[in-house]
C-alpha positions as CSV (number, residue, x, y, z in Angstrom):
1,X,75.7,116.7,80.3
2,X,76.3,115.2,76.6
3,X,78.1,112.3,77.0
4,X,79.6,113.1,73.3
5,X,81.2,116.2,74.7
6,X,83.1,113.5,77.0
7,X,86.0,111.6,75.7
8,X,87.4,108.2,78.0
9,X,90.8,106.8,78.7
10,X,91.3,103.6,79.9
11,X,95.1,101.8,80.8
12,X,95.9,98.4,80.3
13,X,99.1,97.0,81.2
14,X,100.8,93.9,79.1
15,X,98.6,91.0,79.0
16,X,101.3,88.6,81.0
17,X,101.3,90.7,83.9
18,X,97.5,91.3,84.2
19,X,95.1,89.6,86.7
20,X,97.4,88.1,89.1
21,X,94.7,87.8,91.7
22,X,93.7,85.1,89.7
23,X,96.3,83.2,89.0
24,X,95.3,80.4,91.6
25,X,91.7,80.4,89.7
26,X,93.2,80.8,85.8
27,X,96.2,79.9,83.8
28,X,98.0,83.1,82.1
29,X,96.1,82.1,78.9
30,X,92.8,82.3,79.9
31,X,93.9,84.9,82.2
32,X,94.8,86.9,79.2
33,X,91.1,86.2,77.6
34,X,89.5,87.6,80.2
35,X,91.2,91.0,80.1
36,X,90.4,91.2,76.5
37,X,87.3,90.4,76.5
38,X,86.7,92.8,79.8
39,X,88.1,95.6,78.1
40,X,85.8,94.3,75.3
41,X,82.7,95.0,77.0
42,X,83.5,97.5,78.9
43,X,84.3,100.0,75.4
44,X,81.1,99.1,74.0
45,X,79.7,99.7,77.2
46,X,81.0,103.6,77.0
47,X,80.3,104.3,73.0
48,X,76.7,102.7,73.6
49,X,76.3,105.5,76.3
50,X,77.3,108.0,73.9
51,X,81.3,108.8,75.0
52,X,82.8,110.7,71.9
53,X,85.7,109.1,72.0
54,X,87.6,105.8,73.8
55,X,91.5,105.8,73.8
56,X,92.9,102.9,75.6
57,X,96.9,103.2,76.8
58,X,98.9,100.2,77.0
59,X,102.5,98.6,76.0
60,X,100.8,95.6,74.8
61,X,101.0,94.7,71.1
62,X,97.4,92.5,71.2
63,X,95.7,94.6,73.6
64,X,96.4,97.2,70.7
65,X,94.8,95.2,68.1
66,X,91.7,94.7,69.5
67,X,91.4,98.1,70.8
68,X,91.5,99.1,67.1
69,X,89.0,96.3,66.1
70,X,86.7,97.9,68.3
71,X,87.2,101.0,66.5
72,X,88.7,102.9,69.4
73,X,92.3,104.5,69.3
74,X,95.2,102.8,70.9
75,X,97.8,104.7,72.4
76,X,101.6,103.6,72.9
77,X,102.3,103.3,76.9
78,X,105.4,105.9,77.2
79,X,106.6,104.0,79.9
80,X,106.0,100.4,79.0
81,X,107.3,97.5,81.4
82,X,106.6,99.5,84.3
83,X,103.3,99.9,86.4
84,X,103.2,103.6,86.2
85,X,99.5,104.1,85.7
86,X,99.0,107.3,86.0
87,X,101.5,108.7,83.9
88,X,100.1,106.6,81.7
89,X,96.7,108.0,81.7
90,X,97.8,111.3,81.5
91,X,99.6,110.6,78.5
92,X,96.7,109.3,77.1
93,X,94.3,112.4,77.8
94,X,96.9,114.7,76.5
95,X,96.7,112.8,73.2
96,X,92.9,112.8,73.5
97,X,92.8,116.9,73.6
98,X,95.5,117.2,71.2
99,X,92.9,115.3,68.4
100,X,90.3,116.6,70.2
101,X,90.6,120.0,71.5
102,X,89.8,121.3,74.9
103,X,87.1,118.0,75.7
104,X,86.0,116.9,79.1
105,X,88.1,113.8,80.2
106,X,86.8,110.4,81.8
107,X,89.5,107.8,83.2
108,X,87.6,104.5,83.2
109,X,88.7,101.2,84.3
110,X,89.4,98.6,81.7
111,X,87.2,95.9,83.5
112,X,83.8,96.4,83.7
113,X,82.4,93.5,82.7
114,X,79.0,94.5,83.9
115,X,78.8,98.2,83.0
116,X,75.6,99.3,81.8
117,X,75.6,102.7,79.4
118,X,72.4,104.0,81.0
119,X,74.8,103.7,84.6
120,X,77.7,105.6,83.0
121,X,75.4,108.3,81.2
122,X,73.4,108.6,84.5
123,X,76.8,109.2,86.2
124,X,77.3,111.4,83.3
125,X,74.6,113.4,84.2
126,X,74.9,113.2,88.0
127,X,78.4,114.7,87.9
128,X,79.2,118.6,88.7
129,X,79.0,121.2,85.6
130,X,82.6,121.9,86.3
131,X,85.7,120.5,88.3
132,X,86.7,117.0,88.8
133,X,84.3,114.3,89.9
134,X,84.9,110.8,91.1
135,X,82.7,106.7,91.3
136,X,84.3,105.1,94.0
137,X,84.4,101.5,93.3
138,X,82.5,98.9,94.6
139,X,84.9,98.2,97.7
140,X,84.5,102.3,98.5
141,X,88.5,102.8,98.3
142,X,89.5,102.2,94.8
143,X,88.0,104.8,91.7
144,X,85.7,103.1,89.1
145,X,85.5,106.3,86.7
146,X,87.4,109.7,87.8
147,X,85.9,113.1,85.6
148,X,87.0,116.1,84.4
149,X,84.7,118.6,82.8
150,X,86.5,121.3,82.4
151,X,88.5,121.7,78.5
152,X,92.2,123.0,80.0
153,X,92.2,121.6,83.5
154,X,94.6,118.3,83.7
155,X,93.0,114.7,84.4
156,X,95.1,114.3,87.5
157,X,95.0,110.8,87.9
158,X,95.5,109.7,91.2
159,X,95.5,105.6,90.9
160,X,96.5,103.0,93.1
161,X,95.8,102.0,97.0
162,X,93.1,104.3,98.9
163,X,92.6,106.1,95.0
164,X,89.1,107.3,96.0
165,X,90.0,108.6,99.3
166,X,93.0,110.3,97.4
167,X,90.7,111.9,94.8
168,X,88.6,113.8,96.7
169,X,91.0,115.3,98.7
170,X,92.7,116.5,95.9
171,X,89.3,117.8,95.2
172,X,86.9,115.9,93.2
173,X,83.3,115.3,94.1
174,X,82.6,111.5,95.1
175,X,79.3,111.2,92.9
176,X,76.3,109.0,94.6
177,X,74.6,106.9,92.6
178,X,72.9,103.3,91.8
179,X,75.7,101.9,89.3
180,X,76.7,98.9,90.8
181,X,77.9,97.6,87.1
182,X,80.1,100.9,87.0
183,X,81.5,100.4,89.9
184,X,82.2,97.0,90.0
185,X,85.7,96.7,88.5
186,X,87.1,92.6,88.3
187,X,90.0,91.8,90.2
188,X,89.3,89.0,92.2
189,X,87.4,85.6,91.8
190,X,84.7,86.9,94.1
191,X,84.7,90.1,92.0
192,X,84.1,87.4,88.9
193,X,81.3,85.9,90.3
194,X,79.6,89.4,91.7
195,X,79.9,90.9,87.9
196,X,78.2,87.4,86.5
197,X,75.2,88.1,89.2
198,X,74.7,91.2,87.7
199,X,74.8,90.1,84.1
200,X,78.2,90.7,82.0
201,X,78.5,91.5,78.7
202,X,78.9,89.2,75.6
203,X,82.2,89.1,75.3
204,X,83.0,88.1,78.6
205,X,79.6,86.0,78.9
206,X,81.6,84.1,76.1
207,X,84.7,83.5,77.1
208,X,83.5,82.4,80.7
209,X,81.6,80.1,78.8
210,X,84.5,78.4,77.3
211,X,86.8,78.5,80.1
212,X,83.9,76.8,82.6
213,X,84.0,79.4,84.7
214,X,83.2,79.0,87.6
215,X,82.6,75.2,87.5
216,X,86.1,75.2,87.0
217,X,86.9,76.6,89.6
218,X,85.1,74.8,91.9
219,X,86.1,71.5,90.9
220,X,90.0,72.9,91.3
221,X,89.6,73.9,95.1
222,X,87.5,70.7,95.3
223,X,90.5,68.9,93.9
224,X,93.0,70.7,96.1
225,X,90.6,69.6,99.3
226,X,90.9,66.1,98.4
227,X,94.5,66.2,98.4
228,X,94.5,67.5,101.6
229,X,96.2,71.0,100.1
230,X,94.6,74.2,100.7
231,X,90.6,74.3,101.2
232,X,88.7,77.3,100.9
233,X,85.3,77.5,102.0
């Protein structure tokens, strides 16, 4: 399929709230970075594969801004300070087809650090003619990309725990396919480290770079060992 004729949406929630599975590894600050610079690569990621559009949802003033620097369209959450994602989404993709017009519909995750375009076209390409169509992330339960290609059927977002079981039983294919950067969404420090052996992009290349990730990191849980605190190995 054309990968123009596909428009994306992608949800970010307010910048203080995100990553909290790495708040033992990060401050909020740096925490904050990270998402941004994420989201960063993970746009570029989907114009360089030839998406026609990115609209990215979220409550959060900054996230905004750079969403707009990067020459993509930022949506106002409608239900900002809660955690209702998929409301959210579906928000977003109605926006999308009311500039748009009756488009195919991809729901991306916002941190793909490690998304290659030639993965998300050939995922593109792998997907159905028509109906819904799932990536199951790189854990198998969560969704990494979830596709509509049809111009009047709804996205149907399904988020959260088990979302790729969830998906296909309300009907969309589970695609198969070598894309570990597509699949490989960042929520943990092991997640981190994964996306960095498979090369991120340069925004987030840059910003670990500055934070000293994951030196960092190890010196902190060396620290913590010394003190006789908690000791991960």
């Amino acid at each position: 399929m054309r990968p123009d004729a596909v428009h994306a949406v992608i949800a970010v929630k307010n910048l203080e709230r995100a990553k909290s599975r790495l708040a033992d590894e990060l401050p909020p600050a740096d925490r904050s970075r990270l998402v941004l610079a994420m989201l960063s690569d993970t746009v570029n990621a989907a114009l360089a594969a030839g998406i026609g559009s990115v609209t990215v949802v979220t409550p959060d003033p900054l996230v905004a801004a750079a969403v707009r620097a990067l020459g993509c369209v930022a949506h106002p959450d409608p239900a900002a300070g809660t955690d209702l994602l998929n409301s959210a989404l579906a928000a977003a993709a109605a926006a999308v087809r009311g500039r748009h017009g009756a488009v195919d519909l991809l729901a991306l995750q916002a941190d793909l650090p490690a998304l290659r375009p030639a993965e998300l076209a050939d995922a593109l390409d792998t997907a159905p003619a028509t109906g819904r169509a799932l990536v199951a992330d790189h854990t198998g339960r969560g969704t990494a990309a979830l596709l509509v290609r049809d111009g009047t059927a709804p996205l149907a977002p399904l988020f959260g725990p088990d979302s790729a079981r969830r998906h296909a039983d309300s009907g969309a294919k589970d695609l198969v396919g070598d894309w570990p950067g597509l699949r490989l969404d960042v929520d943990t420090a092991a997640d981190l480290n994964a996306a960095l052996s498979l090369g991120v992009g340069p925004a987030t290349t840059a910003l670990l770079q500055d934070i000293g990730w994951p030196r960092r990191v190890h010196e902190q849980l060396t620290r913590r060992c010394d003190t006789g605190h908690m000791c991960t190995q």
